[in-house]
C-alpha positions as MATLAB code, in Angstrom:
seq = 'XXXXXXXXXXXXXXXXXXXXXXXXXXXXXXXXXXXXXXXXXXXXXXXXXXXXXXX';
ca = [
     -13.240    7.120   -2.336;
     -14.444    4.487    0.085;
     -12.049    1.656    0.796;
     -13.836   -0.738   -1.151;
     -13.771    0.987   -4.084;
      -9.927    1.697   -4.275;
      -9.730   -2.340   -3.847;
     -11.701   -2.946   -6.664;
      -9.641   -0.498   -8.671;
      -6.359   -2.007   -7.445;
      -7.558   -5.299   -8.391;
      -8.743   -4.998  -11.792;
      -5.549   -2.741  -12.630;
      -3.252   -5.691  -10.969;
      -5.483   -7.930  -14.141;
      -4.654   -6.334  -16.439;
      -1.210   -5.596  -16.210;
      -0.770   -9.245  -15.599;
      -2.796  -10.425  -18.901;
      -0.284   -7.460  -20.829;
       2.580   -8.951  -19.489;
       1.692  -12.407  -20.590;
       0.371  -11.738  -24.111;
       4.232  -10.109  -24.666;
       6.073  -12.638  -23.384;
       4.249  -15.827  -24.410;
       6.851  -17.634  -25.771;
       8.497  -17.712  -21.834;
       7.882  -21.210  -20.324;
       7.562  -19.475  -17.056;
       5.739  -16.929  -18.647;
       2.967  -19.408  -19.587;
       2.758  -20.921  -15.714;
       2.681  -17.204  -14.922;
      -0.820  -16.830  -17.270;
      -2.082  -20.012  -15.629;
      -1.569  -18.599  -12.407;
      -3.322  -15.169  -13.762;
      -6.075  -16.772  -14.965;
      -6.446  -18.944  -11.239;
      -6.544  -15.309   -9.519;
      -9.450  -14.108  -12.276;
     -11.838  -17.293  -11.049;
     -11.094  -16.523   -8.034;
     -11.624  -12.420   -7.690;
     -14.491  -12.337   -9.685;
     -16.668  -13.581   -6.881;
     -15.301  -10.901   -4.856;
     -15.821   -8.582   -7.424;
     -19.722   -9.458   -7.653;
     -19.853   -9.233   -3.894;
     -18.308   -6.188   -3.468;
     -21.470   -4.525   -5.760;
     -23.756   -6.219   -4.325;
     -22.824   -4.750   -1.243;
];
């Protein structure tokens, strides 16, 4: 697979891992700043997410 592609892959597998691992641990103080921080990295992949199809 081409390079690209595997980062893509990577990427959205890294998501959702991170979203699992805060819907089980919610009640985790440090697990909520850890969401916040997922859902920072989400805004800012998904422009490299429509960029890499575009290209």
């Amino acid at each position: 697979m081409n390079r690209k592609w595997w980062f893509l892959f990577i990427l959205i597998i890294l998501n959702i891992v991170a979203v699992y691992i805060g819907l089980y641990l919610d009640n985790d103080i440090f697990m909520r700043r850890f969401k916040e921080f997922v859902y920072v990295v989400d805004i800012i992949s998904i422009p490299f997410i429509v960029v890499f199809f575009i290209i």
